[in-house]
N, C-alpha and C positions, 0 to 999 in steps of 0.2 A: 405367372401373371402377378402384378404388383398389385397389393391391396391398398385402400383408400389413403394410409400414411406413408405409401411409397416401401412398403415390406412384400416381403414375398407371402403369399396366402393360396392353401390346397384351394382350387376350383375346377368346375367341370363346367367349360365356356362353351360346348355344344350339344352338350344335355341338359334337355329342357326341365327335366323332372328335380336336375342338380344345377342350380344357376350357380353364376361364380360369387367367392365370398368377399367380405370387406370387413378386414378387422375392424373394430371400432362399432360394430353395431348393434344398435339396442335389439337382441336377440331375445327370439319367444325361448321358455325355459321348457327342456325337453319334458318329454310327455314319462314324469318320473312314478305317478299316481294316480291310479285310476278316476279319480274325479278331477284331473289340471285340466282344466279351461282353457286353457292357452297353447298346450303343446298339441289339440288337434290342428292347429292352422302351421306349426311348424311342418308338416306335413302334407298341406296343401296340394301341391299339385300330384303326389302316386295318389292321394284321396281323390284326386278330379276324375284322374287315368283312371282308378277303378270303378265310379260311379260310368265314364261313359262308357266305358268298354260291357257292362252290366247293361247298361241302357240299349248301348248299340245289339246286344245278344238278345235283349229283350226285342227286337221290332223297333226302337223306337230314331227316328235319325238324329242323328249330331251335323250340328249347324255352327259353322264359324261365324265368328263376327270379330272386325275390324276396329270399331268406335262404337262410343257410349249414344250416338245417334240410332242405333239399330233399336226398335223396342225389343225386348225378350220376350215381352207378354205375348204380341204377335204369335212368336216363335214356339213359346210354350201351349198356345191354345191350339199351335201345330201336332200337338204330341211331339215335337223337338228336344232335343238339351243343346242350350245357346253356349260356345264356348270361346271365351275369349283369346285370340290368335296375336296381341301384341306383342313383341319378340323383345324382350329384353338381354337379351345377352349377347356380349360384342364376339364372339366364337366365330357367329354364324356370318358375320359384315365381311370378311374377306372372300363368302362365296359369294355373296350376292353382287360384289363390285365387279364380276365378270358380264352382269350388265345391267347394273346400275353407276349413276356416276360417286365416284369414291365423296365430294362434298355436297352428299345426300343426306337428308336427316338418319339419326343412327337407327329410331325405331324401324322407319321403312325397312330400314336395308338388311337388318334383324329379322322381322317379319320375312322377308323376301327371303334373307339364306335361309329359316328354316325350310322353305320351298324345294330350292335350289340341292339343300342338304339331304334332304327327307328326313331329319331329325328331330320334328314334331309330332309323337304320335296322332294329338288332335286333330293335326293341320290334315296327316294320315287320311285318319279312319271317316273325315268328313264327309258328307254326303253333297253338301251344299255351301259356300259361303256367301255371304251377305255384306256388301259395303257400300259407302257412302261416299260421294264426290265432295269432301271434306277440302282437304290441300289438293293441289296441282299434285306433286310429288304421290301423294297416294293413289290417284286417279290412273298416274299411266303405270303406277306398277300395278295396278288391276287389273289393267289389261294386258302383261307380262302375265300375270298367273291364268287368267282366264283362257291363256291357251291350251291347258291340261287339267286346270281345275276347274268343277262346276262352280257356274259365278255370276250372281243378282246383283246388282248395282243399283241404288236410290240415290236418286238425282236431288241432292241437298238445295235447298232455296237459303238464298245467304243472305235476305234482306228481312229478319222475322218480321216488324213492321209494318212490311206492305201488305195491303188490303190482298194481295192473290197471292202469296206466301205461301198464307196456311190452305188453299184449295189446292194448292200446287203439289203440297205435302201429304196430305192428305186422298189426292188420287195418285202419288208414291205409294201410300203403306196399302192403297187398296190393290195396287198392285202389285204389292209384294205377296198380299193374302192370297191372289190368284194362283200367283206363280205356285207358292205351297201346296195348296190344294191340289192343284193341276201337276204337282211334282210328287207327293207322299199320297196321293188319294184318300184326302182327308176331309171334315169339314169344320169350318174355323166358325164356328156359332156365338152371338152375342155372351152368351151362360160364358160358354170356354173362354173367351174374352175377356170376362166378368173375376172368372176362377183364376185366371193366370193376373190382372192390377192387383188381386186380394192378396194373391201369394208376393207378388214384386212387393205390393206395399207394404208387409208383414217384414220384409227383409231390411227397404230401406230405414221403417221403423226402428227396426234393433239397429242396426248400423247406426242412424243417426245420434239412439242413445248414448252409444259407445262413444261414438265421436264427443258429445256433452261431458266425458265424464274429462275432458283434457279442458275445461272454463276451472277446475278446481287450483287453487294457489299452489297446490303438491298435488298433482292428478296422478292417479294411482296405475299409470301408463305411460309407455312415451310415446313419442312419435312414431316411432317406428313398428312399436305393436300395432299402435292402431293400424298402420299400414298394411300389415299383415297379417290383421282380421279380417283379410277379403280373400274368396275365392272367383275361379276363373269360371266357374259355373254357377248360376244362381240357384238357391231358392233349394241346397242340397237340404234335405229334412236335418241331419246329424250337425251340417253347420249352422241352422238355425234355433238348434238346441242350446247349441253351444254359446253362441249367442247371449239369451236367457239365462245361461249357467253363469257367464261372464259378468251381467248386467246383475245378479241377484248378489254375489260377491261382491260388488264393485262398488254400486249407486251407494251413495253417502259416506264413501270411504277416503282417506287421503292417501296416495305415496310415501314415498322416503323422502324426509323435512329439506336434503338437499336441491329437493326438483324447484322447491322454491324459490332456489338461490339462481337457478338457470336463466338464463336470455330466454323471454316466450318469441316465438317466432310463428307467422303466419308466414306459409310455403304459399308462392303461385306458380303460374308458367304452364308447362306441358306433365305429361302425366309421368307418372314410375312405375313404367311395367315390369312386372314379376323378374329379379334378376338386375334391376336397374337401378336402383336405390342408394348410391353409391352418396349422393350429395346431400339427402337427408340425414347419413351416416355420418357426412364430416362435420354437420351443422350439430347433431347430437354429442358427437365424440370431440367438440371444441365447447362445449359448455354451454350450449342453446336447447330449448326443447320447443318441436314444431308442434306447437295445439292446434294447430286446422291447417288447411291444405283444401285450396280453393280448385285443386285441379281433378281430372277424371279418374284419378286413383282417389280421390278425396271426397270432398263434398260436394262437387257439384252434381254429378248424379243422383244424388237422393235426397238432396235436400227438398222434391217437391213431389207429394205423392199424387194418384191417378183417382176422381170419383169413381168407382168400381159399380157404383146405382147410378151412373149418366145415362140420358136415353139412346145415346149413340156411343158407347162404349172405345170403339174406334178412333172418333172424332176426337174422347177425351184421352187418349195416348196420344194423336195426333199433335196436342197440343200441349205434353209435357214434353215431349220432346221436340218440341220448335223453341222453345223456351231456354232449354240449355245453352247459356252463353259463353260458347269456345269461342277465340279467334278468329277462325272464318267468317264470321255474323258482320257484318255491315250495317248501321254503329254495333256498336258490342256494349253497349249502356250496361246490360245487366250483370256483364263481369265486375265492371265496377260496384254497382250496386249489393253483387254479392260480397264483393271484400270489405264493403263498410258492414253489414249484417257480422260478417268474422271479426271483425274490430272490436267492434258491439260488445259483443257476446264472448269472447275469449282475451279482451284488453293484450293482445301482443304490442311489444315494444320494437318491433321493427318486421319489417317486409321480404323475403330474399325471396326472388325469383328468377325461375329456374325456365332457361332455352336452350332446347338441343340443337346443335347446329343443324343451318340451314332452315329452320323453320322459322321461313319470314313472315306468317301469320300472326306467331305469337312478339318474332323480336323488332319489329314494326308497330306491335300495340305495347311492348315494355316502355317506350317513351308517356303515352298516356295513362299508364299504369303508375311510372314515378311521379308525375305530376299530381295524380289523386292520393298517391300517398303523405306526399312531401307536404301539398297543401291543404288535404281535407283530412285524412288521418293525422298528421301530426308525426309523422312516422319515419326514420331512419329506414333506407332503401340501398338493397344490395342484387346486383344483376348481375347472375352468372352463367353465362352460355360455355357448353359444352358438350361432348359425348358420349360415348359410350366407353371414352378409353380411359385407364390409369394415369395418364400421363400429365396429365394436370391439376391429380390430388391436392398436392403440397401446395401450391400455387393459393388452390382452393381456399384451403386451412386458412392459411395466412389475411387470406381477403376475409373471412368470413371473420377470424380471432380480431380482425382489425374494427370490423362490424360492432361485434361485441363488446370492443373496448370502449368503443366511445357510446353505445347504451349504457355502460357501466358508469363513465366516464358522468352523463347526465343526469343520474340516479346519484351522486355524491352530493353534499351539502356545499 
């Protein structure tokens, strides 16, 4: 398999626990010291596989989830461990074109061969999944899997806006609480409710800080770590530690005086699931560094946390996550509005945005995505659609170095 500069590089394209690699990546530094901060998440996902396999031993169920629309809080006041099933790795895409169509988005089809392959433990050992009528594309491979996999579906309301939206939404998650209940013989009480926003919000707190610390002129991280200070399980106690450990090191510290020198770049588009990562790699490893990332590996999940004292507890997840502005949403105002907040708050000197092929949700809103950049940021604008394949590394570069030149090019006297 060819790596991101079109070189040959070891990877393991259909084990999940070994994604494939990409030369050129700002890599977490191995775990060489017993106090490194950083080398627990190089490890991330055999740390997810052991937590649920311990959970699932303990009683307690493992619950897939699809998109960042699913609450975990929900899930966690289930006695659950919510785990994220998006497939990043293109291994699995030539099982799944046995039936799906080959110019499918690549995550679906990813997702789908881990199915297809059985080469996800999580996808395995789960008891239950949970998805959202998000894309067309994800909707009918739900129903592909739901023929051997147990499988709850929330019916997304695409207009947040409308006056019946959020009741719409809202007897969704009531009836997802059912399902749970009336599936694990549990009971999902206000307290439990209360206990699972406290802990979510504890999480995206620290995340968020982390994320802060990439506004510094030399931020003492790149892109790509931050990317990689996320797990596919929430709210594990050791990566929340870790966290804290990160954050106590970190806050008030600068980088190496070169990151100065780099292109800042604010990422949008679709997300980069575990394995994926291939285009934040070339944007790093041509002399840019992404300080935010307005997508669901990014900030838009936590930038808003949940009242945990609301007097309907429910109501107020209900309505954090009606709020998250993907592509699907009809206007989609507040994608925008979040990338002028990243503007703000991180001064990037240009936009790249990232679409996987076939996702006409998001490459239908890149058009009013360039226009907010072009004429309210003030911002050089690069759109790159592609997939999951090597094949258009170099192509990449090239567009990207071209990007770069002429931010450089504007910054000359």
């Amino acid at each position: 398999m060819s790596d991101c500069r079109g070189k040959n590089a070891d990877s393991h394209p259909t084990d999940s626990c070994r994604p494939p690699a990409c030369r050129g990546a700002a890599k977490l530094p191995p775990d060489t010291a017993p106090n490194d901060p950083l080398g627990r998440f190089s490890r991330m996902i055999p740390n997810c596989l052991d937590y649920a396999r311990r959970a699932k031993d303990a009683g307690r169920p493992i619950v897939g989830i699809m998109c960042e629309y699913t609450p975990r809080e929900i899930l966690m006041a289930a006695g659950a461990v919510p785990v994220c099933l998006c497939g990043g790795s293109a291994g699995t895409i030539p099982a799944a074109e046995s039936d799906l169509p080959t110019n499918l988005c690549p995550l679906i089809k990813s997702t789908y061969g881990y199915h297809v392959t059985g080469k996800n433990p999580f996808l395995e050992m789960a008891d239950l999944l949970v998805a959202e009528t998000t894309c067309d594309g994800k909707k009918k491979m739900y129903e592909l899997l739901s023929r051997t996999r147990p499988m709850h579906v929330l019916e997304l309301p695409q207009k947040p806006d409308h006056p019946a939206a959020r009741q719409h939404w809202l007897a969704e998650l009531r009836g997802l609480v059912s399902v749970l209940k009336d599936r694990f013989g549990v009971a999902i009480t206000d307290d439990r409710l209360r206990d699972s926003i406290r802990a979510m919000n504890r999480e995206r707190s620290l995340r968020r800080r982390i994320g802060a610390l990439m506004a510094a002129d030399a931020p003492p991280l790149t892109g790509r770590q931050v990317l990689d200070l996320k797990s596919s399980i929430s709210c594990i106690e050791e990566d929340l530690a870790q966290y804290e450990t990160i954050l106590a090191a970190l806050e008030g510290t600068s980088g190496p005086a070169e990151r100065a020198a780099r292109v800042r770049v604010v990422l949008t588009g679709v997300p980069l699931p575990h394995g994926a990562e291939r285009v934040m790699d070339i944007v790093e490893a041509n002399g840019g560094l992404v300080v935010a990332a307005d997508n669901c590996t990014g900030l838009k999940p936590i930038e808003e946390d949940i009242d945990a004292d609301a007097d309907n507890p429910l109501e107020a997840i209900a309505d954090k996550y009606l709020h998250l502005p993907c592509s699907v949403m009809t206007p989609n105002d507040g994608r925008l509005a979040l990338l002028g907040r990243l503007a703000a708050a991180y001064r990037p000197q240009c936009v790249v945005e990232l679409v996987w092929q076939a996702c006409l949700t998001y490459d239908i809103e890149a058009t009013r995505v360039r226009a907010f950049v072009d004429q309210t940021l003030g911002l050089p604008y690069l759109r790159i659609g592609t997939d999951y394949s090597p094949s258009d590394s170099s192509r990449i570069a090239v567009r990207v170095e071209a990007l770069f030149e002429t931010v450089r090019g504007s910054r000359r006297p």
